[in-house]
Backbone bond lengths (Angstrom), bond angles and torsions (degrees), N, CA, C in turn:
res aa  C-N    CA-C-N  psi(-1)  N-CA   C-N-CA  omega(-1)  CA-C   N-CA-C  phi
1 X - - - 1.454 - - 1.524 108.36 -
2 X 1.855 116.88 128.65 1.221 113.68 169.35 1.466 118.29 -56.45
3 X 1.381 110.70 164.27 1.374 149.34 179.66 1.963 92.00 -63.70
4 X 1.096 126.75 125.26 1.807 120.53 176.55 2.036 80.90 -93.35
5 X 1.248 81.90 146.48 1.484 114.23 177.67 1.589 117.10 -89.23
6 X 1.133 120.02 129.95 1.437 101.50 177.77 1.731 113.43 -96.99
7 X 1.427 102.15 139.84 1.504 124.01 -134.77 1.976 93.20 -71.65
8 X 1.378 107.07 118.39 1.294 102.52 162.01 1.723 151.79 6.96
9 X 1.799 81.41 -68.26 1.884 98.05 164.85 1.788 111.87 -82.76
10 X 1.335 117.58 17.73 1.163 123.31 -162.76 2.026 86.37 -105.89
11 X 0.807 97.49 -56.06 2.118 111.86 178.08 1.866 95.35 -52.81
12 X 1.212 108.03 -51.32 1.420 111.72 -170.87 1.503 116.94 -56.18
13 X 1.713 104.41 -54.21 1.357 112.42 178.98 1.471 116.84 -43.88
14 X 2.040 95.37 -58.48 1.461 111.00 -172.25 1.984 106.93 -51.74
15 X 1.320 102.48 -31.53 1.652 111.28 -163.62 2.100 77.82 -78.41
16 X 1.061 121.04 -52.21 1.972 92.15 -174.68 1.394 124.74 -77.28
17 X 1.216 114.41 -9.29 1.374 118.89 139.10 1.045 134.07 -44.98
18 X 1.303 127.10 -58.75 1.376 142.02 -172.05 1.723 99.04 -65.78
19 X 1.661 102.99 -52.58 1.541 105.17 -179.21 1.406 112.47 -45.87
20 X 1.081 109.48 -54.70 1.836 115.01 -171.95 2.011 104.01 -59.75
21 X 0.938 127.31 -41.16 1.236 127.00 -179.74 1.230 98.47 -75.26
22 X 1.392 153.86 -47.55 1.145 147.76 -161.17 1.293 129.99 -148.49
23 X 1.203 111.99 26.10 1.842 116.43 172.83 1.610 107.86 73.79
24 X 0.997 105.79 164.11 2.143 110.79 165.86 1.230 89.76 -46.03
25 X 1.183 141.39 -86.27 1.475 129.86 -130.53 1.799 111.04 -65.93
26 X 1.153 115.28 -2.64 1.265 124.95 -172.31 2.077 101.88 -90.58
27 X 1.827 109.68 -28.89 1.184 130.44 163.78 1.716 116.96 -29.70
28 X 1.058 149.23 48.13 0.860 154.50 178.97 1.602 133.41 -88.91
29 X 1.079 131.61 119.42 1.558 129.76 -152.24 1.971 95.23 -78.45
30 X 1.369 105.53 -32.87 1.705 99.51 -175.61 2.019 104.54 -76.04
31 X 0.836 98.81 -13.15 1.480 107.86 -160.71 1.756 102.91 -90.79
32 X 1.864 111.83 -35.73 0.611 129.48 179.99 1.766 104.09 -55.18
33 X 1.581 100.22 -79.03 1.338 129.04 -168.70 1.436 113.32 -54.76
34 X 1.561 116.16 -11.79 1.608 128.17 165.27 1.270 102.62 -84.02
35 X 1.272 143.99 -49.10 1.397 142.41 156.33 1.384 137.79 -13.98
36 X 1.614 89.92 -63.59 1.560 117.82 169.75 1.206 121.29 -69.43
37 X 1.466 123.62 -30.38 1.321 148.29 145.35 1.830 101.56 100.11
38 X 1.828 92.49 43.91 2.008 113.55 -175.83 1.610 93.15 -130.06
39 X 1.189 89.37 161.32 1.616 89.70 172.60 1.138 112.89 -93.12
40 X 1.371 113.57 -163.77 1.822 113.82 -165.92 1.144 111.32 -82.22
41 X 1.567 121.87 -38.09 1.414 137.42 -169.06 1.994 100.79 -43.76
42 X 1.019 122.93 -34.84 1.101 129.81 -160.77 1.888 119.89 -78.32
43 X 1.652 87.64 -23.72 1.611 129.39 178.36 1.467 89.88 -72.90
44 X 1.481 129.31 -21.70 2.027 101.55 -158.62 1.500 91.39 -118.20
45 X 1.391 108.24 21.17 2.057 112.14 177.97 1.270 91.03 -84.98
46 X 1.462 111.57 -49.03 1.621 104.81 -169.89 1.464 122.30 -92.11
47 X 1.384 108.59 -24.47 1.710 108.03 -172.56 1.207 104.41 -119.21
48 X 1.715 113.46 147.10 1.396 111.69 167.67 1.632 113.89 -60.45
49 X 1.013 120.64 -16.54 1.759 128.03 -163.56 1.443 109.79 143.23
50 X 1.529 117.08 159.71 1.069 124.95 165.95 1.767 123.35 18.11
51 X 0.911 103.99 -105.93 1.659 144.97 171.11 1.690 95.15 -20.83
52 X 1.233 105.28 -57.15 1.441 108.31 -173.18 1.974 106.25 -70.60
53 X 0.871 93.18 -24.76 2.103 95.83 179.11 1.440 116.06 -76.53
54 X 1.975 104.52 -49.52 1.534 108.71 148.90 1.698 127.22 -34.44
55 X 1.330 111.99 -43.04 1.765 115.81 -165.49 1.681 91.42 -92.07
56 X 1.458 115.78 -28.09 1.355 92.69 174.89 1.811 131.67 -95.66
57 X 1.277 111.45 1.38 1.324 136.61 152.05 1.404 108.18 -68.19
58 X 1.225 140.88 -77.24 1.340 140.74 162.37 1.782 107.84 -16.00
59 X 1.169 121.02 -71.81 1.126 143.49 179.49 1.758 102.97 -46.33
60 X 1.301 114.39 -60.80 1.476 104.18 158.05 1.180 147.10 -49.42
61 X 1.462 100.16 -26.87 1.533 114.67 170.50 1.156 117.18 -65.61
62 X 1.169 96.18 -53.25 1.898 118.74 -163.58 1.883 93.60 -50.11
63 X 1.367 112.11 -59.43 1.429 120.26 -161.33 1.712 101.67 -70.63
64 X 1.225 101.39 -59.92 1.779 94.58 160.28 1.447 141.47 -30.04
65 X 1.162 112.41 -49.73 1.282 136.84 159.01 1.771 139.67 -43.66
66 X 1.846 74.36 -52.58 2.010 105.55 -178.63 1.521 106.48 -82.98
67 X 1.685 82.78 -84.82 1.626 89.95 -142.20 1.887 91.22 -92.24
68 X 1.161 122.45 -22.30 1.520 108.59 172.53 1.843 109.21 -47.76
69 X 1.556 92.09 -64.29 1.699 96.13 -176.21 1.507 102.18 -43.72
70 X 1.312 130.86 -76.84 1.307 142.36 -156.83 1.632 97.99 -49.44
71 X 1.383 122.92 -38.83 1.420 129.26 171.69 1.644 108.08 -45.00
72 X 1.232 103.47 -59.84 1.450 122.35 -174.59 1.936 116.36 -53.92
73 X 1.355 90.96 -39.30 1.385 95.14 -165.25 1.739 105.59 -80.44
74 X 1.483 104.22 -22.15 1.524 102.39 -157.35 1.874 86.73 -104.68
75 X 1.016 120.87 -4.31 1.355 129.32 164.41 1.867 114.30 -25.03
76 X 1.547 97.00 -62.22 1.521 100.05 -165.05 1.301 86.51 -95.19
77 X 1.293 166.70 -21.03 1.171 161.63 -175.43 1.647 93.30 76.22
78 X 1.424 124.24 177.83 1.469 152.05 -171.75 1.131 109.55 137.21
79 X 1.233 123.91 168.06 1.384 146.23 172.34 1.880 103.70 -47.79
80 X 1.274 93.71 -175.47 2.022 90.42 -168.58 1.903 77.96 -87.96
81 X 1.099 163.51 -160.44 1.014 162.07 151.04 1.451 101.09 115.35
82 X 1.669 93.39 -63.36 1.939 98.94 -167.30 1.857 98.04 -82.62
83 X 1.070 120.63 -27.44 1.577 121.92 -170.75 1.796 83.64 -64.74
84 X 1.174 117.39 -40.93 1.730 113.36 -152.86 1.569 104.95 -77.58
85 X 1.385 114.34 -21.53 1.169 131.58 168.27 1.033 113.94 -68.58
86 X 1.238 116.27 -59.83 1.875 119.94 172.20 1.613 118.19 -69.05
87 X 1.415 95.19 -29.16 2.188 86.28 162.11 1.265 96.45 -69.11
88 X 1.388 164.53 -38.82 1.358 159.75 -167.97 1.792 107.49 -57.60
89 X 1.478 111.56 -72.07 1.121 126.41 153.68 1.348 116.94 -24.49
90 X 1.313 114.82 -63.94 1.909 107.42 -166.10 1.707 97.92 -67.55
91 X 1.000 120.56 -51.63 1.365 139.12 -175.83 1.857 104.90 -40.93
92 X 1.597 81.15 -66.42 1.787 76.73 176.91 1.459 121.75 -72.76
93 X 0.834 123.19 -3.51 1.849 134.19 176.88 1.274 87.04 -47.65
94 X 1.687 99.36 167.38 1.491 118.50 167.36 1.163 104.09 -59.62
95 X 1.569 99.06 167.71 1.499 102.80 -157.97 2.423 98.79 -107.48
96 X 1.172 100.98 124.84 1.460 93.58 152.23 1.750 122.40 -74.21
97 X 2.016 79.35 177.13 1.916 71.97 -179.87 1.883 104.23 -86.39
98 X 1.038 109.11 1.82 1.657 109.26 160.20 1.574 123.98 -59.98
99 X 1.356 90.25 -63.01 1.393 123.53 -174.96 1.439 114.42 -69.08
100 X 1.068 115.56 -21.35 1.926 117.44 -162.94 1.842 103.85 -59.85
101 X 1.555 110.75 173.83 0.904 130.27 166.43 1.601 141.13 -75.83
102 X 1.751 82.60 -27.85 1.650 101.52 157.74 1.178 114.12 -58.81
103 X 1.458 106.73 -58.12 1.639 103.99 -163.13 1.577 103.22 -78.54
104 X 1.448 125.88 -2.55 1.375 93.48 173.48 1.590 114.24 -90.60
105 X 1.526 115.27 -20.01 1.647 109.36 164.36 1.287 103.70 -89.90
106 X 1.412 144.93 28.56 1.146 129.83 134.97 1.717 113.14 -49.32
107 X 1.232 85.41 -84.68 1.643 117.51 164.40 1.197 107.54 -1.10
108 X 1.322 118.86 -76.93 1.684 143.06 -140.94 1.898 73.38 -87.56
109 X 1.007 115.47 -62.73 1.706 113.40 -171.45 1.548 104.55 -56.86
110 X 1.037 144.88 -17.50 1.793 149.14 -167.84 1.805 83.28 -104.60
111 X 0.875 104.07 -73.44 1.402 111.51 -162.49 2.175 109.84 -29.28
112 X 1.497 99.95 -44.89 1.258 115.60 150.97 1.225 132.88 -27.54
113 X 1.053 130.82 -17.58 1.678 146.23 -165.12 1.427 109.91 -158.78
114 X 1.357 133.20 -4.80 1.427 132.65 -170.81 2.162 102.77 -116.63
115 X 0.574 128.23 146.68 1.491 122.77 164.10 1.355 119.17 -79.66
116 X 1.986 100.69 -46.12 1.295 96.98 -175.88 1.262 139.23 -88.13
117 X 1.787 87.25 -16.01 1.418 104.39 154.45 1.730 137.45 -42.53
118 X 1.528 80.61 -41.51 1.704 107.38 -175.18 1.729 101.31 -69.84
119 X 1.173 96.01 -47.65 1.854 89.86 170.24 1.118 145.88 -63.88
120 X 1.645 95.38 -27.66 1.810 96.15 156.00 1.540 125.76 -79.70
121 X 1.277 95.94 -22.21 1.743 109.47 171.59 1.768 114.80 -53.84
122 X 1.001 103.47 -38.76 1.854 136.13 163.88 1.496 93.84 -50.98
123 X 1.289 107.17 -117.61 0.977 105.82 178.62 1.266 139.31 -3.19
124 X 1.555 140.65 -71.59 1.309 170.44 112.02 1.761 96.83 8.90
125 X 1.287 120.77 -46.81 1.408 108.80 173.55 1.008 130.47 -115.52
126 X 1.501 120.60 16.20 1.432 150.58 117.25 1.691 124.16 -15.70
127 X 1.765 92.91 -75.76 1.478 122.09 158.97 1.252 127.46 -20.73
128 X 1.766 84.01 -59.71 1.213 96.71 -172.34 1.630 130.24 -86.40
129 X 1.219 106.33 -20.05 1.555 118.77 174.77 1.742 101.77 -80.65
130 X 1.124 118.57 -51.68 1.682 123.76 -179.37 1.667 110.39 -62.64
131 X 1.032 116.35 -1.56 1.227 114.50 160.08 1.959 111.74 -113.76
132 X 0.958 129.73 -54.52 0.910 120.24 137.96 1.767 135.05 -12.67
133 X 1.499 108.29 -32.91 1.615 115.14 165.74 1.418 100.38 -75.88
134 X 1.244 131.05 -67.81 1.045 137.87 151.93 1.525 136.83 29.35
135 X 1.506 83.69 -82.62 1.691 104.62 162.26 1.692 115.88 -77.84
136 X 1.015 107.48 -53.97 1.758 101.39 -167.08 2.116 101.62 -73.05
137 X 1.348 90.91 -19.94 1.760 108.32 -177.82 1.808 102.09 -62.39
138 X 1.220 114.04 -21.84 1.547 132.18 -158.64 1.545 93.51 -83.11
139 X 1.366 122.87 -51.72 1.983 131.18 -160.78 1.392 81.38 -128.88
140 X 1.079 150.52 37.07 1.705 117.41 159.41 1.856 88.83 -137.73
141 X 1.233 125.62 114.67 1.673 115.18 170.33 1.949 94.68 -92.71
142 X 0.898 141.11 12.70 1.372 125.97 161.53 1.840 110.11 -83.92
143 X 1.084 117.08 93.91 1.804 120.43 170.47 1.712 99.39 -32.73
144 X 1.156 136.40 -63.21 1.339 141.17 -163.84 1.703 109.83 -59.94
145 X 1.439 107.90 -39.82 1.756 118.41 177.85 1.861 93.46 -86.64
146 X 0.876 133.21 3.31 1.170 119.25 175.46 1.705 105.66 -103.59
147 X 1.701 103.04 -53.12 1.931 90.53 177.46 1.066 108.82 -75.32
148 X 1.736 143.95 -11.88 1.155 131.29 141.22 1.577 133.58 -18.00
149 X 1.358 104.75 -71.45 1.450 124.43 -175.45 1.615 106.36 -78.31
150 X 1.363 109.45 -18.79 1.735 103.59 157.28 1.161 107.29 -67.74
151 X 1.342 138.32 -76.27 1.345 137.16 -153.27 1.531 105.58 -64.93
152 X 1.234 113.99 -24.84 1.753 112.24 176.46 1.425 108.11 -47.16
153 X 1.914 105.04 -59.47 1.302 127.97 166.20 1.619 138.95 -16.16
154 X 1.133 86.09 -75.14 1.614 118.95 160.02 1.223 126.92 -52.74
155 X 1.116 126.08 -50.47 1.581 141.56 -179.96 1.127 121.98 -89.34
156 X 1.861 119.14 2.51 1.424 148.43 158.37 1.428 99.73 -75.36
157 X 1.307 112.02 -63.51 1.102 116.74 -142.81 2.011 101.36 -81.64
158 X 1.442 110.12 -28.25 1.743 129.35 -178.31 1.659 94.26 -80.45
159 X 1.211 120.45 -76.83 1.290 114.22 -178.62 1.930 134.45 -80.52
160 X 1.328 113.54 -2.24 1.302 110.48 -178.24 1.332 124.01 -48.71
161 X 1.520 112.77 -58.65 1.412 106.13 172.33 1.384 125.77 -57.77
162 X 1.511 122.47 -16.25 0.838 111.07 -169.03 1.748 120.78 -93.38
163 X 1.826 119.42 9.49 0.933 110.35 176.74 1.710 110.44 -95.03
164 X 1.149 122.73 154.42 1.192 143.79 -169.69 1.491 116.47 -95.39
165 X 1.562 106.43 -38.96 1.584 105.33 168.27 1.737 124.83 -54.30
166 X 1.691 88.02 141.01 1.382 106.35 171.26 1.685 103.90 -41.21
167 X 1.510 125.19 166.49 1.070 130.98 158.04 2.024 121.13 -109.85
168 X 0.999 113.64 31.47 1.240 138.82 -176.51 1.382 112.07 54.99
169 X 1.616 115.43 -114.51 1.391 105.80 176.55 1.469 121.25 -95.98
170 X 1.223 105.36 40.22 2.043 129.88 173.74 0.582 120.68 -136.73
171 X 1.392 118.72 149.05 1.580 114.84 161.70 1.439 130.97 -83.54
172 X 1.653 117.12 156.00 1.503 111.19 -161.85 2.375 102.16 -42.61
173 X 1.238 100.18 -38.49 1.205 108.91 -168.76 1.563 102.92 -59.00
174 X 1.144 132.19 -83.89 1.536 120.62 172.33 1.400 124.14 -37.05
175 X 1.316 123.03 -34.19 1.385 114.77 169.04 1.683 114.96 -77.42
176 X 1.099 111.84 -20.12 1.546 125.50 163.97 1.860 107.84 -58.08
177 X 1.423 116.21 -51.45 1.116 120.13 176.58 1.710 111.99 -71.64
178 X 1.013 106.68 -41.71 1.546 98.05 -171.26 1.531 116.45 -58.60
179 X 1.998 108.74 -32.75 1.141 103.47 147.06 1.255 155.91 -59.13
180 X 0.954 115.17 -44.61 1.167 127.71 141.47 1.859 133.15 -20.74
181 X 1.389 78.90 -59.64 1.836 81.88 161.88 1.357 131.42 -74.72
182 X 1.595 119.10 -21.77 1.321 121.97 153.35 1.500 131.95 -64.53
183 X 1.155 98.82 -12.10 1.542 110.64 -166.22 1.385 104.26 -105.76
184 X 1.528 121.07 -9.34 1.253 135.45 161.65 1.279 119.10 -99.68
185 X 1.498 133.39 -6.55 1.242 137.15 -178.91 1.669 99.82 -76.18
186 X 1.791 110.58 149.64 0.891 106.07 162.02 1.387 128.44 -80.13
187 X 1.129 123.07 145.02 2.204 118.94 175.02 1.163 98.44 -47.84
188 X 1.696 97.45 148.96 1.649 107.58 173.22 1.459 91.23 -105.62
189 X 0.950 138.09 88.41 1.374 146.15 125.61 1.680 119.77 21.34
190 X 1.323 123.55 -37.86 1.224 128.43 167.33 1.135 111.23 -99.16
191 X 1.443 149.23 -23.21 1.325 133.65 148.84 1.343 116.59 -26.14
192 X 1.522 107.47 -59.82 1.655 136.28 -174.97 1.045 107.99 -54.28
193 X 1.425 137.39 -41.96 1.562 139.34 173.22 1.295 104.35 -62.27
194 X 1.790 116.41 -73.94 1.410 94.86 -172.75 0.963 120.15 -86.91
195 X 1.431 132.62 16.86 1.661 126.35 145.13 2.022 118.16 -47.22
196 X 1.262 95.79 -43.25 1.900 114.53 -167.19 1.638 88.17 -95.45
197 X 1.495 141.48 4.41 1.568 125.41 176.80 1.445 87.81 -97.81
């Protein structure tokens, strides 16, 4: 009986793991294959070397990130409102090693020193804001309350964990929701008038 192989997206995962704890240079195929608890030999079935495990981690992200979520959200169909609700949901789910928080300031931290890195980072948050117009573009006709409530979005989702402040007399979770519910409310339209009279 053959030797079972350890499965492709199995090197990948372990390789965005590794990224989030320690940047690319921490990316290592021996480090990897001690992890997995296989040897390396098993690492050169699937990748040409190095470089090629990097582009295909990247490549996982990117799709993880994009079009899986966006898959997910537009799954059950609803109005832009309930999809924006359910991008909230998928988003806040537990985290994979695709999906995690490490690996997205890995990323944003590599991307820093890489060009091409930096271009998929582009891209990928491109994606992600233009769909994001999308939805809030659907119930908000003010352009300005719409890239508003994107970047609110976005900059929840890039920086949340990373603030340290107390949340006063709430918890991060209810103040998480309350946003949330603003960012799902529809515009009152007459605010907006005599705000611009």
């Amino acid at each position: 009986m053959g030797t079972i192989r350890t499965p492709r997206g199995k090197w990948i995962e372990e390789g965005l793991r590794t990224l989030a704890a320690g940047g690319p240079e921490a990316v290592r195929v021996e480090v990897l294959a001690q992890a997995l608890g296989v040897s390396k030999g098993g690492f050169y079935g699937y990748f040409r070397n190095r470089a090629a495990l990097l582009d295909e981690m990247l490549d996982a992200w990117e799709r993880g990130v994009t079009e899986d979520v966006i898959e997910g959200v537009e799954s059950d169909g609803g109005d832009a409102r309930e999809r924006l609700g359910r991008l909230f949901d998928i988003v806040g789910a537990a985290e994979t090693p695709v999906t995690s928080a490490g690996v997205e300031l890995a990323i944003r931290d590599w991307a820093r020193r890489d060009e091409g890195v930096a271009g998929r980072l582009r891209r990928v948050d491109n994606r992600r804001m233009d769909y994001l117009r999308e939805l809030y573009g659907a119930f908000c006709p003010d352009e300005a309350d719409v890239e508003a409530r994107c970047l609110i979005t976005f900059s929840l989702r890039i920086g949340d964990h990373l603030i340290a402040a107390d949340d006063g007399p709430r918890t991060r979770t209810e103040v998480l929701a309350a946003v949330r519910e603003r960012l799902l409310a529809k515009p009152n339209l007459s605010e907006r008038v005599s705000a611009d009279s």
